[in-house]
C-alpha positions in Angstrom: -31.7 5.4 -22.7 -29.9 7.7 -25.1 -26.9 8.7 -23.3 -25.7 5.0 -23.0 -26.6 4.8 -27.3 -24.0 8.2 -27.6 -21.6 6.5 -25.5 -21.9 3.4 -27.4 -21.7 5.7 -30.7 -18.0 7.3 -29.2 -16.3 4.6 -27.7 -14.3 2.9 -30.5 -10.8 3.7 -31.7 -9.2 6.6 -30.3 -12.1 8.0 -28.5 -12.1 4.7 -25.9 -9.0 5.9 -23.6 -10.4 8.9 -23.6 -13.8 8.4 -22.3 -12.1 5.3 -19.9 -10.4 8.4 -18.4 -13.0 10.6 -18.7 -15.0 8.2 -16.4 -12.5 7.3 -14.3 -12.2 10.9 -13.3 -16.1 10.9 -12.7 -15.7 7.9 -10.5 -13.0 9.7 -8.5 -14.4 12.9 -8.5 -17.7 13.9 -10.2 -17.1 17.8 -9.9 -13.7 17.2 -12.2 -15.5 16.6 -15.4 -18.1 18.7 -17.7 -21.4 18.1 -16.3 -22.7 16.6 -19.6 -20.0 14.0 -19.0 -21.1 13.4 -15.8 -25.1 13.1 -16.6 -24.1 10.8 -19.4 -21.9 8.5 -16.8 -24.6 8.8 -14.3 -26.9 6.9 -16.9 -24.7 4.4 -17.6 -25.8 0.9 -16.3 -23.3 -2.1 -15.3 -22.7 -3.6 -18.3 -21.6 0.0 -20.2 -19.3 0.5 -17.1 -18.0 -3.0 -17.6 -17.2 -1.6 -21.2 -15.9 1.4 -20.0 -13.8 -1.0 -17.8 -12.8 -2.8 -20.8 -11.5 -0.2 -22.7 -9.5 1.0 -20.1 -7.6 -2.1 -19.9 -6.8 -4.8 -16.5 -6.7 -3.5 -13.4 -3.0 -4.7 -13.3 -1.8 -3.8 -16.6 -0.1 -0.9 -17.2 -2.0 1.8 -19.5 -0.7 2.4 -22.7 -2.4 5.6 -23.9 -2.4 8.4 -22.6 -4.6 11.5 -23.1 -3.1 14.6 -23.8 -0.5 15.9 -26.3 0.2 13.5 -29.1 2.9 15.8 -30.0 6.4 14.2 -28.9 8.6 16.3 -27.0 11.0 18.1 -29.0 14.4 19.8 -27.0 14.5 23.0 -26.9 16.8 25.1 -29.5 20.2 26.7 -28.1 19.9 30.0 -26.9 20.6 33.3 -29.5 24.1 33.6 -30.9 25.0 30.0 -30.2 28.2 28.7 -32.4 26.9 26.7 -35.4 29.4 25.2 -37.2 29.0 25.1 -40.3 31.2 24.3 -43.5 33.2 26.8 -45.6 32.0 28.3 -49.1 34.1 25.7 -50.9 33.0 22.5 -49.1 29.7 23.5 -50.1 30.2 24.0 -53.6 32.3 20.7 -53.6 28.9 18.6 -52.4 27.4 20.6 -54.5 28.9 19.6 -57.8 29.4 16.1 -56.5 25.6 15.4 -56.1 25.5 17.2 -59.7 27.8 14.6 -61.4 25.9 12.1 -59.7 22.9 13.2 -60.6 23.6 13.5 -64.0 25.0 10.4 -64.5 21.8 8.7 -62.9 20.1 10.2 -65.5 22.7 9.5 -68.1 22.2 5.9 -67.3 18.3 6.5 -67.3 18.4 7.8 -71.3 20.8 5.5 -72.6 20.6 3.2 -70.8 18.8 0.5 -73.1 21.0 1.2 -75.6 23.7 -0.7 -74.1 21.9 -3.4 -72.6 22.4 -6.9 -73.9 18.6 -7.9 -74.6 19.5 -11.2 -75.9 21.8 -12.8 -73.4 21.6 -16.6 -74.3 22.8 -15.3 -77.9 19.6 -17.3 -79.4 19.3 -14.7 -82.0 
């Protein structure tokens, strides 16, 4: 049968939650799921609906994927004109400069670094 060889070909990885709730919406309701679905579930036999089973997890188990968005939920951003408070023109140049010197002396370290390093500290030469 070559619908239960596509559905063999789908259901790995990602794509097994999916079709497990794909067919479990069949099962419930045939009408709620593209007819190609639902000739491809209609030519499944019992051991692809054991697999189907399978990928869905145990009965009792709670499921851990769900289909949908895999976008997380962000909050929404305040409304227009909200108060941000923000630092002053000098703060800001303060961090500025700070994370200058710092950088700077990262790289300060970086050139010279070996030049002050004590390569031989056993003394053995």
């Amino acid at each position: 049968m070559p619908g239960v060889d596509a559905l063999a070909s789908v259901l790995n990885g990602a794509n097994a939650p999916y079709m497990a709730d794909m067919y479990a919406r069949w099962v419930s309701n045939p009408a709620s799921v593209d007819s190609s679905f639902g000739e491809l579930f209609s030519l499944l036999n019992d051991e692809a609906r054991g697999v189907l089973e399978d990928a869905s997890g145990a009965s009792w188990a709670p499921r851990k994927f769900e289909v949908g968005d895999p976008e997380p939920v962000v909050a929404k951003p305040a409304g227009k004109g909200a108060a941000v408070s923000g630092a002053s023109p000098e703060q800001v140049r303060s961090a500025a400069l700070d994370s200058l010197r710092a950088l700077m002396m990262i790289r300060a370290y970086r050139v010279r670094g070996h030049l002050e390093a004590q390569l031989d500290p056993l003394g053995l030469q």
